[in-house]
N, C-alpha and C positions, 0 to 999 in steps of 0.2 A: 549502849547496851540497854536492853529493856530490862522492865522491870517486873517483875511478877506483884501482882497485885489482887484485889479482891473481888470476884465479879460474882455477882447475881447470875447463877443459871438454873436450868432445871439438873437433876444429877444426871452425868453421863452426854451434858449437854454442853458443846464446846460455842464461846462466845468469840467476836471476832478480838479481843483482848489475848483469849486463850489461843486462837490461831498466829496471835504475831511472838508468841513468846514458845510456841512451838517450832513457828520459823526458827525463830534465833536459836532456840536446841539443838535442832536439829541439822543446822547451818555448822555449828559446833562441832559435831559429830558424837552428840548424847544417841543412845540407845534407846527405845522404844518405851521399855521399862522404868528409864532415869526420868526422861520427859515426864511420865504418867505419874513419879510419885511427886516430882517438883509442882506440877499443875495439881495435884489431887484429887487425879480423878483414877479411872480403870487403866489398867494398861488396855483392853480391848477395847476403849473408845478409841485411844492414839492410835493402834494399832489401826483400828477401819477409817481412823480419819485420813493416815497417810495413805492407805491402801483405797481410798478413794479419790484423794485429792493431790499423789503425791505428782510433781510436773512432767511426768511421762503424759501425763494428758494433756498437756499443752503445750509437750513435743521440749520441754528443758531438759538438758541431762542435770545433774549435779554441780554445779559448778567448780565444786572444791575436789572432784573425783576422788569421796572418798572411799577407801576400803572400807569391802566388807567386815562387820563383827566377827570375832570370832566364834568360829563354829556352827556360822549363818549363812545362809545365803537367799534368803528372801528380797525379792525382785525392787519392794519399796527401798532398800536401800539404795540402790546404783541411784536413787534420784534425787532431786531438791524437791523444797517444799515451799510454796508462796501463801502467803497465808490471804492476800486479797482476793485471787483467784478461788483459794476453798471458800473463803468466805461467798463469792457470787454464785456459787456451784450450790453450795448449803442451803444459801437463802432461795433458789432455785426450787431445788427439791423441797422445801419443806413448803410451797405455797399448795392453797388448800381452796376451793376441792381440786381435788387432781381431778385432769381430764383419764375416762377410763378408755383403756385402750379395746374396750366391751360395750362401750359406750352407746344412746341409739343412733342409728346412722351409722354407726363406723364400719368397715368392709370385712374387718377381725369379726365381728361380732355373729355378722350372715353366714361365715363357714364355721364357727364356732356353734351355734346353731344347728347350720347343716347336719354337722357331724355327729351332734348329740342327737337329732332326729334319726341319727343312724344305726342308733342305741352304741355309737362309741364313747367309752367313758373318759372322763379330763384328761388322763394321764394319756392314754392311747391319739388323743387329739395334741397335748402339748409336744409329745411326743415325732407324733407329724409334721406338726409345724414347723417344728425345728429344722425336721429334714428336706422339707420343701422351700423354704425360703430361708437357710441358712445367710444371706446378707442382707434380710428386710425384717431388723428388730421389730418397725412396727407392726409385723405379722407372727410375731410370736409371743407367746403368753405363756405362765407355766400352769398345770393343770390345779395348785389354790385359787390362783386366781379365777380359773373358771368356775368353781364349788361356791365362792365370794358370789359370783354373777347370778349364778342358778338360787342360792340359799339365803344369802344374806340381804334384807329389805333394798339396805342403801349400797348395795356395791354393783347396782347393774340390771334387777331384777329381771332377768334372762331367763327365769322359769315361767315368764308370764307366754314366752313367746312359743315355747313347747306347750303341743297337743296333750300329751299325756306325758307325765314323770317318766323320763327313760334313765338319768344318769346315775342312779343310785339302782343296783338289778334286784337284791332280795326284796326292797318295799319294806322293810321291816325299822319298825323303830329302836328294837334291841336283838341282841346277838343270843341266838340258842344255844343253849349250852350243848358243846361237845356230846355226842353218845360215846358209851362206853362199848369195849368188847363183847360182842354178844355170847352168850351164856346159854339158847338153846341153839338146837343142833334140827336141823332140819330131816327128815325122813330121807329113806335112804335113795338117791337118783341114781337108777339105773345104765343109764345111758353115759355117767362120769366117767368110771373106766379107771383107767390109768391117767387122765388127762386133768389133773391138777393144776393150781397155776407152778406148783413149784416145780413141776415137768415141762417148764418154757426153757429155752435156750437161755443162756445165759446172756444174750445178745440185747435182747429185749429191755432188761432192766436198765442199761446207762444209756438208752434212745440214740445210740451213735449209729446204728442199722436202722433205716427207714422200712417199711412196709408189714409192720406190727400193729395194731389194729386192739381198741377198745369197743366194744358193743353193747346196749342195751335198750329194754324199750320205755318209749316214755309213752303214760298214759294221761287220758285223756278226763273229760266229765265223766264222772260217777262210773267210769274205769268200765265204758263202754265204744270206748274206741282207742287206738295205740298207733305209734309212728315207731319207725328204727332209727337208732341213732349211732352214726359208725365215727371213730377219732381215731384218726395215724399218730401215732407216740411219738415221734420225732417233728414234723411238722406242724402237728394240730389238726391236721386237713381232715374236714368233716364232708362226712356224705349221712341224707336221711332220706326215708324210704317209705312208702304210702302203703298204709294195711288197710283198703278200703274193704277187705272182706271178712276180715274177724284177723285175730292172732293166734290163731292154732301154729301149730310147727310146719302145719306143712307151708300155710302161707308167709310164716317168718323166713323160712328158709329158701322159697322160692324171691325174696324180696332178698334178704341179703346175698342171693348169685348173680341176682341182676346187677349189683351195688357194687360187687368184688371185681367184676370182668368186664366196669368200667377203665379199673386198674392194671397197668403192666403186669405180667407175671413178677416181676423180681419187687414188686410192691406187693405179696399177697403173701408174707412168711409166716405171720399168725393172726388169729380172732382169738379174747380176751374176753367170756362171758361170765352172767351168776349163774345160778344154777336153778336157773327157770324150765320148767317145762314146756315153752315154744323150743328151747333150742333137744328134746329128745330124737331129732332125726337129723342131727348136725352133722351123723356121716357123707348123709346126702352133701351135706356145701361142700367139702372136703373132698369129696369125690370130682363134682366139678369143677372145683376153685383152685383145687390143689392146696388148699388153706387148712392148716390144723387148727381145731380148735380147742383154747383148755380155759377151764371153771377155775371160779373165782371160791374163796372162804364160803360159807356162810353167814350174810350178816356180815360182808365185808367187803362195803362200798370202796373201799381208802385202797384197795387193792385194783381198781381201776378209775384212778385217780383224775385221767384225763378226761374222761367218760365222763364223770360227774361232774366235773367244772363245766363240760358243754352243754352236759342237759340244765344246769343250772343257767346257763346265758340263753338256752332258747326259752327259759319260762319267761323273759323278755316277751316273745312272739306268741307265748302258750301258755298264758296265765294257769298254773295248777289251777285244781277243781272246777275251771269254771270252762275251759277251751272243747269246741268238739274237732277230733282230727278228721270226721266225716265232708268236714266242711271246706280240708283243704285237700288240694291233687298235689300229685308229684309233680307237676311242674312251679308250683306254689313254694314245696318244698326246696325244690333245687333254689328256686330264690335266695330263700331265708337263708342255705345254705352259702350259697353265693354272697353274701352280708358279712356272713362270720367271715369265711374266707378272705374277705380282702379287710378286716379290720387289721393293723399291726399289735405285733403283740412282743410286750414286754420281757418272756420268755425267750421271744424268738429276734431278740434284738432288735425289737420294732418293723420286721419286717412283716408281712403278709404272709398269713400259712399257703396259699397260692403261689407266692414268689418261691417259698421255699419245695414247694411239690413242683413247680415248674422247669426250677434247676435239676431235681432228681429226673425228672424224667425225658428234660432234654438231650439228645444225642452227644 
């Protein structure tokens, strides 16, 4: 029998003393909890030492097949525990410095790279990874560790190798505080109508119906040149559009029909604008799009919700105040556009808003 005795560790810190007298615990068929208070330490140290070291990983069953506790059934039980093997596993992990798996040189490190140069962010890259080399751990990473690489001096310094800061999108060192509901009311737009947003289908709001459509413009330096910006609610799928001759209505609305009848008809059931004065002749799209289109609040961004999250990813490509859209064509645009599109997205179960327009509109 062993003996439980006195060891020197750090707290929470199992020595290989504490591993042979957990064997024998555990060998016993003491519980998780009885273990943790005989050693005196946590129950969630026992708890992640067997859950890491218990001999499922070096292919033992149990030897004494014991039953489960009652009213358990946690996987570490069905197994033995050897306390010399956790012991080589422990002193394993704990040697220092770890090789980074971001490391320079390493093959991780080049697409991880890549993809930040892509302006895609950690999580959108771990995310990837995962789905692309589902049986080559060493090509997967999760998205702290890449923030460690980019941020942190000693974990990889991976932002020396980026041109310009892309993985962080606002640039900002602290969070703006929320706006509140706005409070004036804007003069009266004649061209609204009937056409409210709360005169949308009901369809629209839970995104299960594809081809509802957010729109707005994003402007340019010193609000002397403007681009479109268009988001499908269900997929994300973004189209933008070149106003190299000013932003009157007539030329918004001749941009946005070119944009629309790229799209299937059964992709064209609503536009979702503010209540700007380019869109005063929005009978015209609707006439040829067959697209209705309805206003947004006042002073109520949060009511095209997906709209703003994209114009906020393309100030990636379009530094507010400082960008001229004069400077770029529509086929610049379709690019950029073509970037978002094929990023995966968390919303969309890591899929690509492309994958998911591609399935709508395949046969």
């Amino acid at each position: 029998m062993v003996v439980v005795g006195v060891w020197v560790a750090r707290p929470g810190v199992l020595t290989f003393g504490h591993r042979q007298v957990l064997e024998h615990l555990w060998g016993a068929g003491r519980t998780i909890s009885q273990i943790a208070g005989l050693l005196g330490v946590p129950v969630c140290t026992v708890s992640r030492e067997v859950a890491r070291y218990h001999s499922a990983r070096h292919g033992t069953k149990n030897p004494l097949g014991r039953s489960l506790p009652s009213g358990r059934a946690r996987r570490p039980y069905r197994w033995g525990y050897q306390a010399q093997w956790a012991q080589r596993r422990a002193d394993v992990a704990r040697r220092r410095p770890k090789v980074s798996k971001l490391g320079v040189g390493m093959r991780l490190r080049q697409v991880v790279a890549g993809k930040l140069a892509r302006r895609w962010s950690p999580k959108q890259i771990a995310a990837w990874l995962r789905a692309t080399f589902p049986d080559r751990p060493e090509l997967r990473v999760s998205h702290e560790t890449i923030y460690q690489a980019i941020y942190v001096q000693s974990r990889g310094n991976l932002r020396t190798e980026l041109t310009r800061q892309v993985a962080l999108r606002s640039g900002r060192t602290q969070r703006r505080p929320q706006s509140r509901a706005a409070v004036a009311v804007r003069s009266r737009r004649p061209w609204i109508g009937d056409l409210h947003i709360s005169a949308r289908p009901a369809e629209v709001n839970d995104r299960a119906v594809p081809g509802h459509w957010e729109g707005d413009l994003l402007i340019g330096k010193a609000g002397g040149s403007a681009i479109v910006t268009l988001v499908e609610r269900a997929t994300r799928y973004v189209m933008l559009g070149a106003l190299p001759h000013g932003r009157d209505s007539e030329a918004v609305i001749g941009v946005l029909t070119d944009l629309a009848t790229r799209m299937p008809a059964h992709l064209r059931r609503s536009l979702t604008w503010d209540q700007g004065t380019e869109m005063a002749t929005h009978p015209v799209f609707t006439i040829a799009t067959g697209c209705p289109v309805y206003f947004c609040d006042p002073h109520s961004p949060w009511q095209r919700g997906s709209n703003e999250n994209t114009n906020g990813l393309l100030r990636q490509y379009f530094p507010k105040g400082s960008y001229d859209f004069r400077t770029i064509d529509q086929a610049g645009l379709d690019e950029v556009a073509h970037e978002l599109n094929t990023r995966p997205r968390e919303t969309l179960d890591w899929q690509t808003p492309a994958q998911r327009l591609a399935q709508l509109i395949a046969p």
